[in-house]
N, C-alpha and C positions, 0 to 999 in steps of 0.2 A: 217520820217527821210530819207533823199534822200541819196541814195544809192553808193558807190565810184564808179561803175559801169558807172551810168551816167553822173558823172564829166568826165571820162575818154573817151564818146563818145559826149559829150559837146567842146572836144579840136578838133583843127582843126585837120584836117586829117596827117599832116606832120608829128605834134607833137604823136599821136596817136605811128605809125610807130617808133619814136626816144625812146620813151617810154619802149613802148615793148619788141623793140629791147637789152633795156638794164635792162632790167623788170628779167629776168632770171623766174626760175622755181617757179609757187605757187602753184601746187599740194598739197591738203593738209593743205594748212593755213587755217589757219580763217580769218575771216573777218576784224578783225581787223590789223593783221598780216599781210594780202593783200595791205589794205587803207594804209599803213604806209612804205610798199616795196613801193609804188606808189607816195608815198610822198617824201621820201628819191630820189629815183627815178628820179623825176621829179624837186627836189632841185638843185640834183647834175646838171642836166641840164641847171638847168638857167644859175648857175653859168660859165658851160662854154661857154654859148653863149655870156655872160655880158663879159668873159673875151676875146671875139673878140673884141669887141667895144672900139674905140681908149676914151684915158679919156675923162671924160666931153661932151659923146655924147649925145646928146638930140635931135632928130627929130622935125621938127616945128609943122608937120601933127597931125592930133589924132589917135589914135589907130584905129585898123583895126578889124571887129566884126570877129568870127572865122570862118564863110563861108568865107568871104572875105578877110582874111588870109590865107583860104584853094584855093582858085581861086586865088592867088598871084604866077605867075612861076617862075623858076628860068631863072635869067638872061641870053641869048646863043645868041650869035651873034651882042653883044651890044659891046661899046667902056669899057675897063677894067674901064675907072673911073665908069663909069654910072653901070657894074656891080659887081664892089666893092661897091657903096654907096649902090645896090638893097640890099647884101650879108649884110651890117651892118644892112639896114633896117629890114629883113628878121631875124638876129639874137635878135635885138631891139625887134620886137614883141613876137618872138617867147619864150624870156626869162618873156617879159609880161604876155602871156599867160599862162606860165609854172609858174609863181608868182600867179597870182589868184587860176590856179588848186592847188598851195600848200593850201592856204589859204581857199576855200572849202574843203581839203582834209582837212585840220588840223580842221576846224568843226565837218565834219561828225567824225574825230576820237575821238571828244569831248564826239558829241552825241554816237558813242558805248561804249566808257569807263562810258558815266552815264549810257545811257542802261543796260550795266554791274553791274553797281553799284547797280543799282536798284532790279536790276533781282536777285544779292548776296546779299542786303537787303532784299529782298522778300524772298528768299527759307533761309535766318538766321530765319524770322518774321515766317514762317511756320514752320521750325525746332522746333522754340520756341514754337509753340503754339501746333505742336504734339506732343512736351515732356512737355509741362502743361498740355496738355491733358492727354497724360498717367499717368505722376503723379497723377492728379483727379484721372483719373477712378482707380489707383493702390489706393489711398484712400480712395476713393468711396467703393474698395472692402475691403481692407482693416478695413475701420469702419463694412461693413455688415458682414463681417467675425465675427468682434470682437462684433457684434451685436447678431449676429447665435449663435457665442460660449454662450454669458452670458444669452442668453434665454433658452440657452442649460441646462446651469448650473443651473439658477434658476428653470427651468423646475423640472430637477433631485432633485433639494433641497425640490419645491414644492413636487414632490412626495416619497421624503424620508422621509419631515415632516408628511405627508399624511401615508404615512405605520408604521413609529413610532405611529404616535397618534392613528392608528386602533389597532397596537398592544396595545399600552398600553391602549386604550380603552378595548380591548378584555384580557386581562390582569386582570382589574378593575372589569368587567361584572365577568370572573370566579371566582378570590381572592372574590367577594361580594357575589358569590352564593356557593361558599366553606362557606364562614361565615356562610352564612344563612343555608345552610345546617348543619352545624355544631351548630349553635345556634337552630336549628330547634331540632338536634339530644338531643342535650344535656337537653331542653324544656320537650323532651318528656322524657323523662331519669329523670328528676327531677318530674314531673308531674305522672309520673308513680308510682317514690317513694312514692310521694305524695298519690299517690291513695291508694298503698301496706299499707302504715301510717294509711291512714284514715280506710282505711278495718280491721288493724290489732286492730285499736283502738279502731273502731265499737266492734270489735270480742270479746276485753278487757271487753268495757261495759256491751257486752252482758252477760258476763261470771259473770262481779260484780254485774248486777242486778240478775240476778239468785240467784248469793250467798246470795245479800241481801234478795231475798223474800224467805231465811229458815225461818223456825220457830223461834222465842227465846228460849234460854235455860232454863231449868225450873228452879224451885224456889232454890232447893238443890245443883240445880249446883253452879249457881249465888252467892250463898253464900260461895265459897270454891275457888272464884277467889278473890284478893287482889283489893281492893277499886281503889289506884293512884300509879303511877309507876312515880317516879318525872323525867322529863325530864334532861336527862344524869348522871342520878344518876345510876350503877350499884348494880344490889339485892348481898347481900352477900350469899356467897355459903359453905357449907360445907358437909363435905360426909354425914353426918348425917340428913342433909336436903336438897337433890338434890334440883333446881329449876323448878318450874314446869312452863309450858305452859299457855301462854297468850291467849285469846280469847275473840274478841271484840263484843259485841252480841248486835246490835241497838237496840231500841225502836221503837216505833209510828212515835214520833215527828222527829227523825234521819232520818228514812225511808222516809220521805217525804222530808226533804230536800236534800237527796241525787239524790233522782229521780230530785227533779229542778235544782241540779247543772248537772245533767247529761242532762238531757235535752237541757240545754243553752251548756255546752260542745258542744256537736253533730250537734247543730243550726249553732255556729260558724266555728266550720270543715266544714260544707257543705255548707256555704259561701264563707268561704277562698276558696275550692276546685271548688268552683261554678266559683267564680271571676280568678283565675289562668288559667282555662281552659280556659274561655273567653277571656283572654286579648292572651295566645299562639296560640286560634283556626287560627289566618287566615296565620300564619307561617307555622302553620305545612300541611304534605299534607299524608292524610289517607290513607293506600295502598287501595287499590279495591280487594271487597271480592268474589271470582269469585262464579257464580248463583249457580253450583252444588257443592257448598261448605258447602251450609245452607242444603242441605237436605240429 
């Protein structure tokens, strides 16, 4: 983009001078603010050189390049026509010159105003694209945040499920070894009775076969016991003949089948008690009988 700078040393030297002179202060502008003081400037100019020129003046000649504009003197010691017509020619060009400098000027202030544009399209396109940017990344954090959290949570869930189920495993473990201990205690509790039963009933037997291996009663007693005693019939009683004393006195044949029903009795007890022990034994757990306990 060509610069107002050089349009303004592109005018011939005169114009330059007229210019500036009426240019006043640009300390401070911008550039564009300058191009357009320069423009104004250089408008206003033409205009009053167009307005020396009597109507409908047109020069035959061609325009004058701006060196040769700038080497064109002013008229001194010539006849007043010849330098009045130098003076219209002199404003003629000079209003020329200052028309094309508008017209470059009004370019380049074309190309700053799109410069501009551009430049304020480019930093809106950047705006935009570091606030979609931050948006992302405030997303971006935003999801890993809400990412962190629910790993967090699930975390904490996973090991709250995790210490619930040890409790309640551990929970399950003791509740099943209280039973078993309690079914263990109660085993031996019944198993014991069991034992005390079977000993007490051994002790019974022991006691009835004794009774049974008395002697029999002899002949004269035998005779002085009543034959049958009918079952639920009550003996009558009266004072004059107390009731006397029952006494069962086996035989042979008796004696022997008592010993076989005792026999098969005792068989069975020490089955049952055989079978009972074995199905409790691997429940239960034996104290330990310490060594100098046995002697």
């Amino acid at each position: 983009m060509t610069h107002y700078s050089t349009l303004v040393h592109q005018l011939p030297q005169r114009l330059q001078i007229e210019v500036a002179a009426h240019l006043g202060p640009i300390s401070g502008m911008s550039e564009l603010q300058i191009a357009t003081r320069y423009k104004d400037v250089a408008w206003w100019l033409r205009s009053v050189k167009l307005a020396t020129l009597p109507p409908g003046y047109a020069p035959h000649s061609e325009h004058l390049t701006a060196q040769e504009f700038s080497g064109l003197g002013a008229p001194v010691g010539v006849a007043p026509e010849i330098a009045a017509m130098t003076n219209q020619f002199i404003a003629y060009e000079s209003a020329w010159h200052l028309e094309n400098f508008v017209h470059q000027l009004s370019a380049v202030i074309a190309q700053i105003h799109e410069a501009a544009r551009l430049h304020a399209q480019r930093q809106a396109e950047e705006a935009a694209r570091q606030i979609a940017q931050r948006q992302a990344e405030e997303a971006a954090r935003q999801l890993a945040q809400r990412q962190a959290e629910e790993a967090a949570r699930l975390h904490a869930q996973r090991m709250a499920e995790e210490a619930a189920r040890q409790l309640a495993q551990r929970q399950a473990e003791e509740a099943a070894q209280l039973a078993a201990r309690q079914l263990a205690q109660q085993q031996a509790e019944t198993a014991a009775r069991a034992l005390a039963q079977h000993r007490a009933e051994e002790a019974a037997l022991e006691e009835m076969r004794l009774a049974l291996e008395l002697k029999p009663a002899s002949g004269s007693q035998a005779a002085q016991i009543p034959a049958v005693i009918a079952e639920g019939s009550a003996p009558e009683t009266s004072n004059a003949h107390p009731v006397k004393e029952i006494v069962f006195i086996p035989g042979p044949a008796a004696m022997v089948e008592i010993e076989r029903a005792t026999l098969v009795l005792k068989r069975n007890i020490d089955v049952a008690v055989t079978e009972f022990a074995s199905a409790i034994a691997p429940h239960l757990r034996m104290p330990e009988v310490p060594v100098n306990a046995t002697r």
